[in-house]
N, C-alpha and C positions, 0 to 999 in steps of 0.2 A: 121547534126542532133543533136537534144539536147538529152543529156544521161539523161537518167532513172534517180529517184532519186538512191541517196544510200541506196541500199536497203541489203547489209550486213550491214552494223552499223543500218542504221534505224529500218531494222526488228529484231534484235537484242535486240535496246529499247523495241519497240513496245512489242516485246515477254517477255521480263522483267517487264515489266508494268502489262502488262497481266496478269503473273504470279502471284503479287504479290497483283492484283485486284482480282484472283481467290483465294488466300487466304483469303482474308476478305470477299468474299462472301460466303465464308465454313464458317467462323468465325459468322457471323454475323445468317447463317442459323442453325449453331448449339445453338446459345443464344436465337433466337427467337423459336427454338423445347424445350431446356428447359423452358423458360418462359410460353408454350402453356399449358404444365401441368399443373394438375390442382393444384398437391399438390406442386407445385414450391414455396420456401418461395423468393417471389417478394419482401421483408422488407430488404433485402440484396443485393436487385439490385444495381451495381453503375452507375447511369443514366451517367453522363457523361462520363464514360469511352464507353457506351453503343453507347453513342449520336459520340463520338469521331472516334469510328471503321466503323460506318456506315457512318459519311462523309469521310474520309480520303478511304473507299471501292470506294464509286461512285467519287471522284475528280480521281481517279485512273482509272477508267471506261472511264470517261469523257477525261481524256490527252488520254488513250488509243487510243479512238476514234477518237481523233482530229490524233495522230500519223499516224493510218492507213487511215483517209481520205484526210491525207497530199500526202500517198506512192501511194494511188490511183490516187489522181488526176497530180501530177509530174509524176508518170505513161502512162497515159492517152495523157497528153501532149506530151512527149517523142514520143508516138505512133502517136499522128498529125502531127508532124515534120518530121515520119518515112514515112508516107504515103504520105506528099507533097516531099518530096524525091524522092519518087518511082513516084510520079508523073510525077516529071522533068526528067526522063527518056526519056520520049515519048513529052512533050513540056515545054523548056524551062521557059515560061512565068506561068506557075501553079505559082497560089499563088500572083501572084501580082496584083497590082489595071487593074482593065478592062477598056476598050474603050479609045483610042488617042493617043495621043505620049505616054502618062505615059505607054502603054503596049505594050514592044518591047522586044526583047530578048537579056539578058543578060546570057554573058557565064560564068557562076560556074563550082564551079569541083562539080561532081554530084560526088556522090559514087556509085560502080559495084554492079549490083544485089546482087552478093555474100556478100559482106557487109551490103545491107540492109536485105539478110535474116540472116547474124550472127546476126545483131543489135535487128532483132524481135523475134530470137531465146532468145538473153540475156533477152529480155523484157517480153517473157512469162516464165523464169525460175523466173522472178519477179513476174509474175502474178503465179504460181503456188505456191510459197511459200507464200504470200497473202491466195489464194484460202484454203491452208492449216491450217493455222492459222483459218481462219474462220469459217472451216467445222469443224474444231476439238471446237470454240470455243461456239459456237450457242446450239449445245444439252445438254453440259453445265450447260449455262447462262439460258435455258429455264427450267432446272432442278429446278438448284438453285430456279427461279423464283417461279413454283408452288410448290414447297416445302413451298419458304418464306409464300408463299400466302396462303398456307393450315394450318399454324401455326396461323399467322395473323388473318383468318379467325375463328380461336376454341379462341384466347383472346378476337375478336371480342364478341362471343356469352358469354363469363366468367363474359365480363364486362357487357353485357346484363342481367345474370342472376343478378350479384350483384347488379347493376341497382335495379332488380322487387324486390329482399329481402329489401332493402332503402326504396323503395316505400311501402312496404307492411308495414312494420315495422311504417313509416309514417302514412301511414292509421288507423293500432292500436293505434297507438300513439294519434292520432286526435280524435278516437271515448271516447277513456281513458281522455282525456283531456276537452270533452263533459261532461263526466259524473263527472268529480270534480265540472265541472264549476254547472253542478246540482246540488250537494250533498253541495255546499257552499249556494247557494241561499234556499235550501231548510234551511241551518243550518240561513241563516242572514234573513228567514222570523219568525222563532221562533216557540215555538213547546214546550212539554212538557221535561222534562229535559231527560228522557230513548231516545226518539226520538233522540233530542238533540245529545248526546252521540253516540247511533248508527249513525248518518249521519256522526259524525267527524270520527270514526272509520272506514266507511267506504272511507271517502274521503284521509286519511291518508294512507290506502294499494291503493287506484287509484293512487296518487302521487307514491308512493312508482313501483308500476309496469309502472308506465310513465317513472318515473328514470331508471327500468331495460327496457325499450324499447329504455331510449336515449343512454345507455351505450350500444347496442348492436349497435343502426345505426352508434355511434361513431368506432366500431371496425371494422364495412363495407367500411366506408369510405379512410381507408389508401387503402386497398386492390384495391379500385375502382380507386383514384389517380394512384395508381402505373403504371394498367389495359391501363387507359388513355392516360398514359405519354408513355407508350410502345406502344399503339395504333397510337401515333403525332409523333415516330421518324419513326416506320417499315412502317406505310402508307406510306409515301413519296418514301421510299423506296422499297419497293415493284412495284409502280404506276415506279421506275424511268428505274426497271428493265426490265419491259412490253415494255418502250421505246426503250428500247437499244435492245430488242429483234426486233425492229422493222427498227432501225440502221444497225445491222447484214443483218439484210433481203436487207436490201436497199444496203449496199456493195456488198454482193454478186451476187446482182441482177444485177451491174454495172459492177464488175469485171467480171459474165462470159458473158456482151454481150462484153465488152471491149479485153477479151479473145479472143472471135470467130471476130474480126475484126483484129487481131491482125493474129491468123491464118490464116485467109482468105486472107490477104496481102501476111503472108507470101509463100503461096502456089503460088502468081502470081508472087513475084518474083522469085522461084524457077525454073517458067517454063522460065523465063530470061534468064538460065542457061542451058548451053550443057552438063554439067555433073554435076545436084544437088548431093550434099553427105547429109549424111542419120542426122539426126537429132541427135546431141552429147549430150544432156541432158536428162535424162532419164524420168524428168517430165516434161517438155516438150512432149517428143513424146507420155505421157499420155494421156496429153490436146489434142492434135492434134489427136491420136487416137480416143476419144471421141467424138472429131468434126467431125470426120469421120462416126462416130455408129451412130448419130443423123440425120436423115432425114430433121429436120427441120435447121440444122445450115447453117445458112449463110441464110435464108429466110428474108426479109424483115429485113435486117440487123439494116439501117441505124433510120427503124422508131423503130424499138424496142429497141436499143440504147440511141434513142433521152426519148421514156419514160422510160428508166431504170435511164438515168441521173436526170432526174426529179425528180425522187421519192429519190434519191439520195440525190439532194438539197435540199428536200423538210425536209427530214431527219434532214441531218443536221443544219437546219435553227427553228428545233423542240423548241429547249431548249429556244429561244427569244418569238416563238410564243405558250405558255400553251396549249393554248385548242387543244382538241385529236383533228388530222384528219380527214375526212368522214371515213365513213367504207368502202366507197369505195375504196380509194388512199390505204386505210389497206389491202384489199384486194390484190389491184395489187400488191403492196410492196410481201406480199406472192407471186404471181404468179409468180415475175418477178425473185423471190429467188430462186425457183424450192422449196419452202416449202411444 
């Protein structure tokens, strides 16, 4: 049987990764709450330290991810090897090519029941510490998430409002720049010298208040750059957080079917055995507990495995393929999470 990955050093990383992904999503959630304000002086920002925290948060997210969907899937594995194992108990030929001479029986050393239930014992103290990692990490991440998102969304409207002041300021500006263009035509069709006079006087305060209308869109505009440029880093990131919520789901939704097959095995080895001893890991006998509480465990095991892995791949294959999902496969990905 092929061992488990290493999953003391691995979870180990994986947890340090974690770690120090969940500080730059505190970091990054605390810069985008101040920026959301409204009296926040944005002229102080330093975008690129700004732009630098939030890539170096999600490449951190991203190895995270690829870490524990490495410990799953060399998990997983480990657990097909355990269960053709347990196979060759009762026929030899499990697992090899079918029909002809190519399927005869060769003699292996099989391993004793008792060995393949310690091996699936070790293999769900892996799947628990997994299971743990991830239930601690999802309420989290989904925090973070709408928090970012609820910040994101009050810059969203700031840079809205300063938008309609530009625009309005434009429109005086346009109607003011109407009335020079009159106040000149009236003075270059000519007129008695008072008229005269009065028209330049008046076209000289329209210019003059077109000036103070351009100096004022000029003070709108640093504020609206700023608005926008925080608006092109946190989108991204906000949109990458959603995903990764959606990531979590799909691990979890893999590891507890991968869990209850895990169990389920190891209960039929157990009954292999004239005197099974009681479960030595104390998360473990959690899990197996659990699987006990559930009525539905172990039901249509192998089909709801096959769509847990899906949605899995499907996951992971996210970042290549941009565009969202159906809402449906969004759906299942919840269902199959227990969201």
């Amino acid at each position: 049987m092929a061992k488990p990955p290493s999953l003391e050093s691995d979870a180990v990383k994986a947890r340090e990764t974690l770690d120090n992904a969940l500080q730059g999503l505190a970091a990054s959630d605390a810069a985008l709450a101040g920026h959301s304000r409204g009296a926040a002086r944005r002229g102080a920002i330093n975008f690129p330290a700004e732009e630098a925290l939030v890539e170096e948060t999600l490449r951190l997210l991203e190895r995270w991810k690829s870490q524990v969907a490495t410990l799953l899937t060399g998990l997983d594995a480990a657990t097909g090897d355990t269960t053709l194992a347990f196979a060759r108990l009762f026929d030899e030929t499990a697992g090899q090519p079918s029909g002809g001479y190519l399927k005869r029986k060769v003699h292996l050393t099989h391993p004793h029941p008792a060995a393949i239930a310690a091996e699936l014992e070790n293999q769900l103290a892996a799947g628990a510490v997994l299971d743990g990692m991830l239930n601690a990490f999802r309420p989290e991440l989904r925090k973070r998430h709408r928090e970012c998102e609820d910040h994101l969304l009050r810059i969203i409207e700031q840079r809205q409002r300063v938008d309609f002041d530009i625009e309005d300021v434009q429109r005086q500006s346009d109607v003011v720049t109407l009335q020079i263009t009159d106040r000149r035509a009236g003075i270059a069709s000519g007129g008695n010298r008072a008229t005269l006079i009065a028209l330049e006087e008046e076209r000289k305060a329209l210019v003059a208040d077109r000036d103070v209308l351009h100096a004022k869109e000029l003070e709108f505009k640093p504020e609206r750059e700023s608005l926008q440029r925080l608006i092109s880093i946190y989108e991204d990131f906000v949109d990458t957080l959603n995903t990764h919520i959606g990531v979590v789901n799909a691990m979890m939704g893999k590891l507890a079917l991968d869990n209850e097959q895990r169990i389920a095995l190891l209960k039929a080895a157990q009954v292999q055995l004239s005197n099974p001893t009681a479960l030595s890991i104390a998360s473990v006998a959690s899990l197996v507990a659990a699987f006990d509480a559930n009525v539905l465990a172990g039901h249509d095991l192998l089909e709801r495995k096959r769509t847990a892995d899906a949605a899995f791949a499907r996951r992971l294959e996210a970042r290549a393929q941009p565009d969202d999902p159906p809402e449906e496969a969004v759906a299942a990905d919840e269902a199959i999470a227990g969201a």
